[in-house]
C-alpha positions as CSV (number, residue, x, y, z in Angstrom):
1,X,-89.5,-17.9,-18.6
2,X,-87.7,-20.2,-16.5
3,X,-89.3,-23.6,-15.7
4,X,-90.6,-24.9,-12.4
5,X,-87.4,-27.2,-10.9
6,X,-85.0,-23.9,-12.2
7,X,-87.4,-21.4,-9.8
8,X,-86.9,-23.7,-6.8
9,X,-84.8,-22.8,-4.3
10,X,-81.3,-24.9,-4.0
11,X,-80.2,-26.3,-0.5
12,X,-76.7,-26.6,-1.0
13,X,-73.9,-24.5,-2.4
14,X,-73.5,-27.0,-5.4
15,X,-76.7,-27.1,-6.5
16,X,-77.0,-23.4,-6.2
17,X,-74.3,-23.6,-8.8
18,X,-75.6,-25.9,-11.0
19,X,-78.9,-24.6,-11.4
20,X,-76.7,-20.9,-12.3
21,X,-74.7,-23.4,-14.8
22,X,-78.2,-24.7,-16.4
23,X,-79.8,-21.0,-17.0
24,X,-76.6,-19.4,-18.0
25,X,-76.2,-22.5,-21.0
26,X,-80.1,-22.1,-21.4
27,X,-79.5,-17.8,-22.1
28,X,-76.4,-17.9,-23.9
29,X,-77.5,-20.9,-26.1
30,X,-80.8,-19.2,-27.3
31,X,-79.3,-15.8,-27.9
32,X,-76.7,-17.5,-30.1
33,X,-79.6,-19.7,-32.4
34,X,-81.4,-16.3,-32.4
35,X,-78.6,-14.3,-33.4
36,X,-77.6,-17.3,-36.4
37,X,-80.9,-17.3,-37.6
38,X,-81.5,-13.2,-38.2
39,X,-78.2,-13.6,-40.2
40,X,-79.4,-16.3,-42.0
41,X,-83.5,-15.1,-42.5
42,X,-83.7,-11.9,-40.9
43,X,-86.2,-13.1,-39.3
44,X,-85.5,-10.9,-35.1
45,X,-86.2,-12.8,-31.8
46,X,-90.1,-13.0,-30.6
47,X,-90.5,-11.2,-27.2
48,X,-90.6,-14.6,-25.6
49,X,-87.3,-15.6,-26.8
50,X,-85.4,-12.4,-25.8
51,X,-87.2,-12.8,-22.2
52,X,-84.7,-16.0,-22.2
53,X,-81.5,-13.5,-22.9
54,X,-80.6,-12.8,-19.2
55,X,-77.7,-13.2,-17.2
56,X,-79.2,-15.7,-13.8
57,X,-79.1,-14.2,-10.5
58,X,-77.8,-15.5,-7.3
59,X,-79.3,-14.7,-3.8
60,X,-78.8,-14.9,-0.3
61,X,-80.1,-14.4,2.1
62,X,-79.8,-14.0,6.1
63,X,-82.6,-14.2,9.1
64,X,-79.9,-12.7,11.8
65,X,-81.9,-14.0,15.4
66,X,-79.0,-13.0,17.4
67,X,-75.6,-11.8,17.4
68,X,-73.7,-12.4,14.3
69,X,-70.1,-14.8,14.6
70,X,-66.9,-13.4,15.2
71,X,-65.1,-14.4,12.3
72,X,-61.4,-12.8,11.6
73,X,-60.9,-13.6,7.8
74,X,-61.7,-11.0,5.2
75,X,-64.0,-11.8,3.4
76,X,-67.1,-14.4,3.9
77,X,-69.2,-12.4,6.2
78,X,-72.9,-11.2,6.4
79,X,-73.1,-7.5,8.1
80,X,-76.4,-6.9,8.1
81,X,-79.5,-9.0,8.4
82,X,-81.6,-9.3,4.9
83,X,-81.2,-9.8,0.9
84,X,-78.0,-10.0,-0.8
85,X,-78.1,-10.3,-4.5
86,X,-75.9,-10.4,-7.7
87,X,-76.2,-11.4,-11.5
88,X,-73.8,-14.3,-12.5
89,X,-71.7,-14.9,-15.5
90,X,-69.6,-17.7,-16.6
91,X,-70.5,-19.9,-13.6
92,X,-68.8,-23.0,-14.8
93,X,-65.9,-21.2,-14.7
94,X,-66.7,-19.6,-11.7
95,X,-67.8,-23.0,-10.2
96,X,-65.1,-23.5,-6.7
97,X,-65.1,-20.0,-5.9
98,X,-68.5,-19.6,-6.0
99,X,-69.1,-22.5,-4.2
100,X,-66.5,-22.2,-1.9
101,X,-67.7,-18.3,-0.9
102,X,-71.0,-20.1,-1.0
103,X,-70.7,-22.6,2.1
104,X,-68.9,-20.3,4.1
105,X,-72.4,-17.9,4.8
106,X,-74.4,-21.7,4.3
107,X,-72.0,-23.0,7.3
108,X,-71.3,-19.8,9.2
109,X,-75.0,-17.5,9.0
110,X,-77.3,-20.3,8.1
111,X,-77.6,-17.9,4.9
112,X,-80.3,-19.4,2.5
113,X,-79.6,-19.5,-1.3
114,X,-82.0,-18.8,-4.3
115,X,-81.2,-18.8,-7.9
116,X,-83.2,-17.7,-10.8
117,X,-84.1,-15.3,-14.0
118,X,-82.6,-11.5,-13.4
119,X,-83.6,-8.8,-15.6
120,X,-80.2,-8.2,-17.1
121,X,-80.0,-9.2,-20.2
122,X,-76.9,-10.2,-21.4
123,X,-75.4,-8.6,-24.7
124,X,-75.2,-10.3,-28.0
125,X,-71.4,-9.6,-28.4
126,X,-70.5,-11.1,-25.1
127,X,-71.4,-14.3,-26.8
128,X,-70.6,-13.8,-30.2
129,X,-67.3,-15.8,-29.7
130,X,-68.9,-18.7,-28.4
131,X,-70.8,-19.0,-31.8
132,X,-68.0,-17.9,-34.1
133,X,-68.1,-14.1,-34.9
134,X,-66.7,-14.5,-38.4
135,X,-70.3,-15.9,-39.1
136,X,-72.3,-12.6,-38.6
137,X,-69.7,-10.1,-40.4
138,X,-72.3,-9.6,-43.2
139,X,-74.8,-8.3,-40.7
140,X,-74.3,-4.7,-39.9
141,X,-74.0,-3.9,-36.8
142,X,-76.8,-1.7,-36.2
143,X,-79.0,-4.5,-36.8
144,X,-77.8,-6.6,-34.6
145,X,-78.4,-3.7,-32.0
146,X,-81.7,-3.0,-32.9
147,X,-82.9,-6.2,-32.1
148,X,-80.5,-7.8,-29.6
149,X,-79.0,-7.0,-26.2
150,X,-76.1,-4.6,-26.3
151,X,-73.6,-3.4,-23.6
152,X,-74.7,0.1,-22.3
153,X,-71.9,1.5,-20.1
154,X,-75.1,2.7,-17.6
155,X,-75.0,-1.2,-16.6
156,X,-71.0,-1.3,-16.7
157,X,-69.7,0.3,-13.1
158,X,-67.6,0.2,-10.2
159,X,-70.3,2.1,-7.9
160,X,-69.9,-1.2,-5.4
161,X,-65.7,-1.3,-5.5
162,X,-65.8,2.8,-4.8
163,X,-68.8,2.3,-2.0
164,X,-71.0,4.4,-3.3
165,X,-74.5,3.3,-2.2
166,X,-76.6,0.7,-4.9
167,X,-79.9,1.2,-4.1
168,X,-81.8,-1.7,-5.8
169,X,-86.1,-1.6,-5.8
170,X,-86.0,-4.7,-3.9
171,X,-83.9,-3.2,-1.3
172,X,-81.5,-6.2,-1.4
173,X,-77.6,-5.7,-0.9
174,X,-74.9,-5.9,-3.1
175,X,-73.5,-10.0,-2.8
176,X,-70.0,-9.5,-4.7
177,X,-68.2,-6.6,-5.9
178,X,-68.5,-7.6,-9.8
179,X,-71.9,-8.0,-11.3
180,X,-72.2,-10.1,-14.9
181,X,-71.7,-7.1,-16.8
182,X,-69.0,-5.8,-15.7
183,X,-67.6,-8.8,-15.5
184,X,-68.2,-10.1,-19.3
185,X,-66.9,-6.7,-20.4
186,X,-63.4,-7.7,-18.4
187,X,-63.5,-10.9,-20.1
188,X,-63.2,-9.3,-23.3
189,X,-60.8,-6.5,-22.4
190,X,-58.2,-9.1,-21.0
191,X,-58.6,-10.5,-24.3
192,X,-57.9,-7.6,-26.5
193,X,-55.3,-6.3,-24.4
194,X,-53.0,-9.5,-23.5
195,X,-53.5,-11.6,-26.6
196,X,-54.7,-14.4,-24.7
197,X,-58.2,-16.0,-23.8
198,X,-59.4,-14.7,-20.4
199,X,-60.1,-18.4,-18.9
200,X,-55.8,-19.3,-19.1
201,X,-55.5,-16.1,-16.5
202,X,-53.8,-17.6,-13.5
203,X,-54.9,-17.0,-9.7
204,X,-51.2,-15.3,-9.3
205,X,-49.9,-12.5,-11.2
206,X,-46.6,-10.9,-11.7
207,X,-46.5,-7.5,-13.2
208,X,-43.3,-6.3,-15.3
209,X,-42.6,-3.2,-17.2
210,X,-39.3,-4.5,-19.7
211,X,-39.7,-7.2,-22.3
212,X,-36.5,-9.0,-21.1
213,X,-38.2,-10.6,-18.4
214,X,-41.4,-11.7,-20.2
215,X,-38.1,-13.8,-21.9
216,X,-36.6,-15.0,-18.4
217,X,-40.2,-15.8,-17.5
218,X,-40.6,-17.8,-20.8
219,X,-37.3,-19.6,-20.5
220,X,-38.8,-20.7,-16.8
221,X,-42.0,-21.5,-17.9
222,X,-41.3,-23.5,-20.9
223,X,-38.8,-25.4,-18.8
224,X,-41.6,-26.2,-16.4
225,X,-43.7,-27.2,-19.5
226,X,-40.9,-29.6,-21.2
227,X,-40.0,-31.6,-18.4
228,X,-42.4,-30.7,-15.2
229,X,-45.0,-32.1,-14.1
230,X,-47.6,-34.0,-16.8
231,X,-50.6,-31.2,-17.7
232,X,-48.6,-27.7,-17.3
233,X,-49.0,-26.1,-19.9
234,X,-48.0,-22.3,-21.5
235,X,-50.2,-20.1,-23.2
236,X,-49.0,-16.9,-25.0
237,X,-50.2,-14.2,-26.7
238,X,-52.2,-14.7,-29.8
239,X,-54.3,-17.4,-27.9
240,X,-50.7,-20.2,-28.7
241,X,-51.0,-22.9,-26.5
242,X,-47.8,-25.0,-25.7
243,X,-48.7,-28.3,-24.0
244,X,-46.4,-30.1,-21.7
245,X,-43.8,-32.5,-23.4
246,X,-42.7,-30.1,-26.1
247,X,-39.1,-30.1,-26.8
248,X,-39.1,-26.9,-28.4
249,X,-41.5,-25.2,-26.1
250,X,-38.8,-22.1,-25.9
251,X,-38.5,-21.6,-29.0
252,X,-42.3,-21.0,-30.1
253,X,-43.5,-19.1,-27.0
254,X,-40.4,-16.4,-27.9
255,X,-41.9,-16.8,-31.5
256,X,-45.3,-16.2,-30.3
257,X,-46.9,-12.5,-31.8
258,X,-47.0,-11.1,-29.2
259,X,-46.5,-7.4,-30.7
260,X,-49.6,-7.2,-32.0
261,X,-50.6,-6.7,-28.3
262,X,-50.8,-3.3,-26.0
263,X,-50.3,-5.9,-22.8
264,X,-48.8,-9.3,-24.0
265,X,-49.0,-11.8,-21.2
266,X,-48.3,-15.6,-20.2
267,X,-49.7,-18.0,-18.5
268,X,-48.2,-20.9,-16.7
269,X,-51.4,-23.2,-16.2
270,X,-51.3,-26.1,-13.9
271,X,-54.0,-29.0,-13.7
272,X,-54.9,-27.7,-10.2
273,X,-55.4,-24.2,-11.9
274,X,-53.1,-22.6,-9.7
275,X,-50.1,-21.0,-12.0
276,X,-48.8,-17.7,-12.5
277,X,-49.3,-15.4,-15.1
278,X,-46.8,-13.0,-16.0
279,X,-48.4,-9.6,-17.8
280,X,-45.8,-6.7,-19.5
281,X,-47.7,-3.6,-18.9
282,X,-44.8,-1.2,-20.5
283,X,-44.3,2.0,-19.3
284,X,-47.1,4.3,-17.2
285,X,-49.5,3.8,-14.9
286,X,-52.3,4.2,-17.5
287,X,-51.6,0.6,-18.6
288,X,-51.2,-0.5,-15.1
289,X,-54.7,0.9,-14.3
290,X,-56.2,-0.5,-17.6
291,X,-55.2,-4.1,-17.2
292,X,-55.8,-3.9,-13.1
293,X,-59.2,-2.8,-13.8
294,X,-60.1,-6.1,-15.7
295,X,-57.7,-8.7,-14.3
296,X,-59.7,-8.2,-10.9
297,X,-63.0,-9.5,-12.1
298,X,-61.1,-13.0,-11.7
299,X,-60.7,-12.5,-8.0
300,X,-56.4,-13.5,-8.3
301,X,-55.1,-14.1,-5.2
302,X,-52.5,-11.9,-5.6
303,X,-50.7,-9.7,-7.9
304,X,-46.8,-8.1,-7.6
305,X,-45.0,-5.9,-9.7
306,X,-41.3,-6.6,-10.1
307,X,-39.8,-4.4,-12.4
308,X,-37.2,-1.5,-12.7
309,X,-37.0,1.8,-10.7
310,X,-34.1,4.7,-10.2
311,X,-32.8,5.1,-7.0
312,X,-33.2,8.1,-5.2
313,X,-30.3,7.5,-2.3
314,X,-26.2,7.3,-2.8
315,X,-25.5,4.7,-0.8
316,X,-28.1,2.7,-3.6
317,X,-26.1,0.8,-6.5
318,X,-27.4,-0.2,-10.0
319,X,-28.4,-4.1,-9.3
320,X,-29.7,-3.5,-5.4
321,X,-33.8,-4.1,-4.7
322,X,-36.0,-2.0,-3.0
323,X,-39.5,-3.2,-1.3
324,X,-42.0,-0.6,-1.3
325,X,-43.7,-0.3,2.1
326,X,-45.5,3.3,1.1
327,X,-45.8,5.2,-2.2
328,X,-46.0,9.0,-3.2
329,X,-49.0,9.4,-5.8
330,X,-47.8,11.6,-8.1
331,X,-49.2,9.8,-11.1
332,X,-52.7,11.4,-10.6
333,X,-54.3,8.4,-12.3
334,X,-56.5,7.5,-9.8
335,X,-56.9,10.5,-7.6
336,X,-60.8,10.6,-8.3
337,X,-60.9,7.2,-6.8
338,X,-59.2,7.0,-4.0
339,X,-58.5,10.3,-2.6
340,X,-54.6,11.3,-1.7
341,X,-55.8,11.2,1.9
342,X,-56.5,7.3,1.7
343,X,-53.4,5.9,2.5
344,X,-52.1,2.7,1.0
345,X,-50.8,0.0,3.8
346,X,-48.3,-2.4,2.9
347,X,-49.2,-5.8,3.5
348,X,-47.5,-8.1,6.0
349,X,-47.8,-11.8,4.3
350,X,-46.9,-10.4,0.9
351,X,-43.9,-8.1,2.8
352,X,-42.4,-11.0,4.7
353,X,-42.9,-13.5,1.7
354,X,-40.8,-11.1,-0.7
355,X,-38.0,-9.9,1.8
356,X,-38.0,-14.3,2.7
357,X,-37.9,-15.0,-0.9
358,X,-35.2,-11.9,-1.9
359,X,-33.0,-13.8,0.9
360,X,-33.5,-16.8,-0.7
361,X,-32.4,-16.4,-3.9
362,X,-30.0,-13.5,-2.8
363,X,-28.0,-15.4,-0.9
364,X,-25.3,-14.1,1.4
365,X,-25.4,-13.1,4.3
366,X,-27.4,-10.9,6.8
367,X,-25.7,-7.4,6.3
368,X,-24.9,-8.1,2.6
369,X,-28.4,-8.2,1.9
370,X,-29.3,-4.8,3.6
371,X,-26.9,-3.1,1.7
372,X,-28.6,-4.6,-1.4
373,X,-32.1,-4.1,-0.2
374,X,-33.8,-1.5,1.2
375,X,-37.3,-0.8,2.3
376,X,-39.5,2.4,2.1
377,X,-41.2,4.8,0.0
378,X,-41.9,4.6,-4.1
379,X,-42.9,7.5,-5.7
380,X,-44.6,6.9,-8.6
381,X,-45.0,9.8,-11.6
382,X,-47.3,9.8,-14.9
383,X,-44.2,12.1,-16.8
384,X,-41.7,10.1,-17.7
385,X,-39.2,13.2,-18.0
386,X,-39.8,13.9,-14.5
387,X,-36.1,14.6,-14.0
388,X,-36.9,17.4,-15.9
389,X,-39.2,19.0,-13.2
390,X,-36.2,18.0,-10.6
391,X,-35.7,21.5,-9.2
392,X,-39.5,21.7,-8.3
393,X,-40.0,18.4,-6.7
394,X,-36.8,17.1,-5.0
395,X,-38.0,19.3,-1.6
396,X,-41.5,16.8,-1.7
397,X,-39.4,14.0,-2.8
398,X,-37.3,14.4,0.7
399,X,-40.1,15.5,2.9
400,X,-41.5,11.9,1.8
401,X,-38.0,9.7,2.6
402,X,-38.9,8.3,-0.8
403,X,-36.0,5.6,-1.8
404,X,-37.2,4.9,-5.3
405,X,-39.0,6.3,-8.6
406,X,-41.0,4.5,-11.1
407,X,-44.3,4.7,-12.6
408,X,-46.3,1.6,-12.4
409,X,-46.0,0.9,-9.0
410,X,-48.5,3.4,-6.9
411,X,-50.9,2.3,-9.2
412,X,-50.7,-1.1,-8.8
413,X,-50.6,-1.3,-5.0
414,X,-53.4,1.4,-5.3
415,X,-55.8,-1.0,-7.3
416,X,-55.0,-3.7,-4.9
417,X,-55.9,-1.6,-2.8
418,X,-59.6,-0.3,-4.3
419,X,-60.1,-3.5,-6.1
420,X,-59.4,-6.1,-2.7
421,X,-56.9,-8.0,-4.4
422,X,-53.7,-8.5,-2.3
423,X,-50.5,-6.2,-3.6
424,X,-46.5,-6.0,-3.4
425,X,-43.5,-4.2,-5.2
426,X,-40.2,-5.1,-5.6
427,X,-38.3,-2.9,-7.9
428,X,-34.7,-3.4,-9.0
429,X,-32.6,-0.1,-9.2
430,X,-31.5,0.3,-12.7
431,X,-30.1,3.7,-12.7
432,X,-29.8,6.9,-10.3
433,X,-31.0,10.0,-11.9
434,X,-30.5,11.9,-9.1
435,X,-27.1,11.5,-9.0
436,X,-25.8,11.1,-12.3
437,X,-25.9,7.5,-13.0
438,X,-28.5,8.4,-15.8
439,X,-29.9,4.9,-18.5
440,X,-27.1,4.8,-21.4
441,X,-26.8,1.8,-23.3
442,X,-23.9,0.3,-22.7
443,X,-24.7,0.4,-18.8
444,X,-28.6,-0.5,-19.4
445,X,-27.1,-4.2,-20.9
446,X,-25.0,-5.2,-18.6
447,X,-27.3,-4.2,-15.8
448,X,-30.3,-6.5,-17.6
449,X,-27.8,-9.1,-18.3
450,X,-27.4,-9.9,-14.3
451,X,-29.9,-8.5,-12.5
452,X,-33.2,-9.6,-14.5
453,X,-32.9,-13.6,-13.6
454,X,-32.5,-13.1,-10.1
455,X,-35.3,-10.2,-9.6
456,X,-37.3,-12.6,-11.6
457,X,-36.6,-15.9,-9.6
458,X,-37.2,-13.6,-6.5
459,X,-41.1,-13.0,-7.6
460,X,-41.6,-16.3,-8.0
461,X,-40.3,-17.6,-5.1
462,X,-42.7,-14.7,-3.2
463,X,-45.6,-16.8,-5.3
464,X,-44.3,-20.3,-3.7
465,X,-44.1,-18.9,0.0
466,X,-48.0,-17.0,-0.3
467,X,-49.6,-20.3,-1.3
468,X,-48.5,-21.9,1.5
469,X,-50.1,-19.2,3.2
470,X,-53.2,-18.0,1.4
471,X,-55.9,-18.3,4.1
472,X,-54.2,-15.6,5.8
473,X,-53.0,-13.5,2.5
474,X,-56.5,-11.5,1.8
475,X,-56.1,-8.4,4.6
476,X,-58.7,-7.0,6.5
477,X,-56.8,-4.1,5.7
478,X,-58.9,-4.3,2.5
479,X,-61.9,-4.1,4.1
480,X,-64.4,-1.4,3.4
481,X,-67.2,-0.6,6.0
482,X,-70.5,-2.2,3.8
483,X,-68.0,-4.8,2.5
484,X,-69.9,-7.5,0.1
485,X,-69.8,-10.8,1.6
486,X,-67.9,-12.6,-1.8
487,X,-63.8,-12.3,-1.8
């Protein structure tokens, strides 16, 4: 059980945090000996140890004596008077955000914070890394299972994202929208999908569905890393880490395996931990879902997709952009989430920031970037032989002005959407189905030869423009009615 000075309650954010810090070491670090000595003796954990294999809990909670402030940002607010609880995970990782969503209820409610023991326990291959898996490989698994904590997928939800009611027996409120579980089991999806360890994740994420520009991003990146600023690093998939100063920093992150992954990605790190990550999804939105599902539990700031897309309209040319202000759902892939009724706004800061940044890099003038870029509807369709279904759709595909078709992009603005994490699209047109101008090779190259660099250098210009505006970038359009008070 916890000791005395753990049970006490904290009176500021930090030490809230570093009392969740002290019992998460204290829990991980005993299931870890526990775990090492069955493999070694055989000898299982006492019930007294495996009471110390639990995930700590934060609390909060608000005494409402009158009404509550008027606050216009997002996120950081207390509805309703009462409890609000969550189990934590990784906290030292966790540490500013948690504080910093901390101080504003402490500052803005008066909310009171308590920290201690939950009953979760925390599984024993959550941690298994931490101790060196290759250790335990002549322990079956089953007996590891029998006599340790193990993830049940009862404990492993998204009732709080999809608002359906959590009614916990002490009647307290949901304080985030990712308990530990769900968020450890992220951790190690990220890690088995992208190659790369969960923690290099950066705050800002591009999306991409060609391999060429994971190499334009590379050739950026490792520039940054050889001669930018001291501490920038680049991490790539299978968990290589390029530190700044390396002359040949190109060459090995183009080197790096990243086959071997369904979702290779890159990470730009910066000391201030504010880089971008760059993720290739491939083709479909089942991917798109898959890694959106997991990225979220690290609360990024934003995420875009900037990839490729047939155009749907002749005056369109192979090269031009188009910035998806609505999308058609006909990929199906999350239609048991959020109904076809829900509609999905655009919005604004991440909308101004990539038509400023397109006209940026662009160049040209006014009128010559209309004609290049146009705004409207994506539709967005699981079959990638669509065109095959052409007769049957085109009527819906008119009665819905759509502009472009891919099949990433509905999801992703749709899991912005659901998961509260700030979306945009901006698709490059790299042929026109529709009217003939079908994908052949020789075509395909010389599109991807000068387009990619440009469509690329355009994302990451949108990513320079949100930070200097990322109090404002986290919509209350992505507020539900019983939001959590966490971002």
């Amino acid at each position: 059980m916890a000791d005395k000075s753990a049970m006490e309650d904290p009176k500021t954010p930090k030490q809230a945090v570093d009392r969740l810090e002290a019992l998460h070491k204290r829990a991980v670090t005993s299931l870890i000996e526990s775990v090492r000595r069955f493999a070694e003796t055989g000898t299982p954990p006492t019930s007294e140890e495996r009471a110390l294999f639990r995930y700590p809990e934060l609390r909060v909670t608000y005494h409402s004596d009158g009404p509550a402030p008027r606050l216009a940002r997002a996120y950081g607010q207390l509805t309703w008077p009462g409890e609000y609880a969550v189990s934590i995970t990784q906290p030292g990782f966790f540490r500013e955000y948690l504080i910093e969503q901390l101080t504003l209820l402490v500052e803005d409610y008066g909310a009171e914070l308590s920290v201690r023991v939950s009953d979760t326990e925390i599984p024993y291959s959550f941690v298994l890394d931490a101790a060196g898996a290759h250790a335990f490989d002549n322990v079956p698994a089953e007996d590891l299972a029998r006599h340790f904590p193990n993830p049940r997928l009862t404990q492993v939800g998204d009732a709080v994202v999809d608002g359906l009611r959590v009614e916990r027996l002490d009647g307290s409120r949901p304080l985030a929208l990712f308990d530990a579980p769900r968020t450890d089991y992220s951790l190690k999806r990220i890690e088995h999908y992208t190659g790369t360890p969960w923690s290099d994740v950066q705050p800002w994420i591009l999306f991409t569905n060609y391999q060429r520009y994971v190499e334009e991003f590379v050739r950026w990146a490792a520039e940054g890393v050889r001669n930018g600023p001291k501490g920038w690093a680049l991490s790539c998939p299978g968990k290589l880490t390029i530190e700044a100063g390396d002359p040949n920093a190109e060459a090995k992150a183009l080197d790096a395996p990243w086959r071997k992954y369904q979702m290779p990605a890159y990470h730009l790190k910066t000391p201030d931990n504010d880089g971008v990550t760059l993720v290739n999804i491939g083709v479909g939105p089942s991917n798109a879902k898959t890694i959106t599902d997991h990225l979220a539990v690290l609360r990024p700031h934003c995420w875009l997709m900037i990839g490729h897309c047939g155009g749907l309209r002749h005056t369109q040319r192979i090269g031009d952009y188009v910035l998806a202000h609505a999308y058609l759902r006909r990929d199906k892939i999350l239609d048991d989430r959020v109904p076809l009724e829900v509609p999905i706004p655009a919005i604004a800061e991440v909308q101004i920031a990539l038509q400023q940044a397109a006209t940026s890099v662009a160049g040209g003038d006014k009128e010559d970037l209309r004609r290049r870029l146009r705004t409207g509807t994506v539709v967005s369709y699981a079959d990638r032989n669509w065109e095959l279904n052409y007769n049957q759709e085109r009527q819906l595909l008119s009665q819905s002005r759509a502009i472009a078709v891919d099949m990433e992009s509905a999801c992703i603005a749709t899991q912005g959407f659901r998961l509260r994490v700030p979306y945009g699209v901006l698709l490059c047109v790299s042929d026109k189905p529709a009217h003939g101008e079908i994908k052949l090779p020789g075509v395909s190259d010389r599109f991807y030869d000068s387009a990619i660099g440009a469509h690329l250098r355009i994302g990451l210009e949108t990513i320079v423009l949100l930070k200097k505006n990322r109090d404002r970038l986290h919509s209350r359009k992505l507020r539900a009615f019983d939001e959590p008070p966490f971002r």
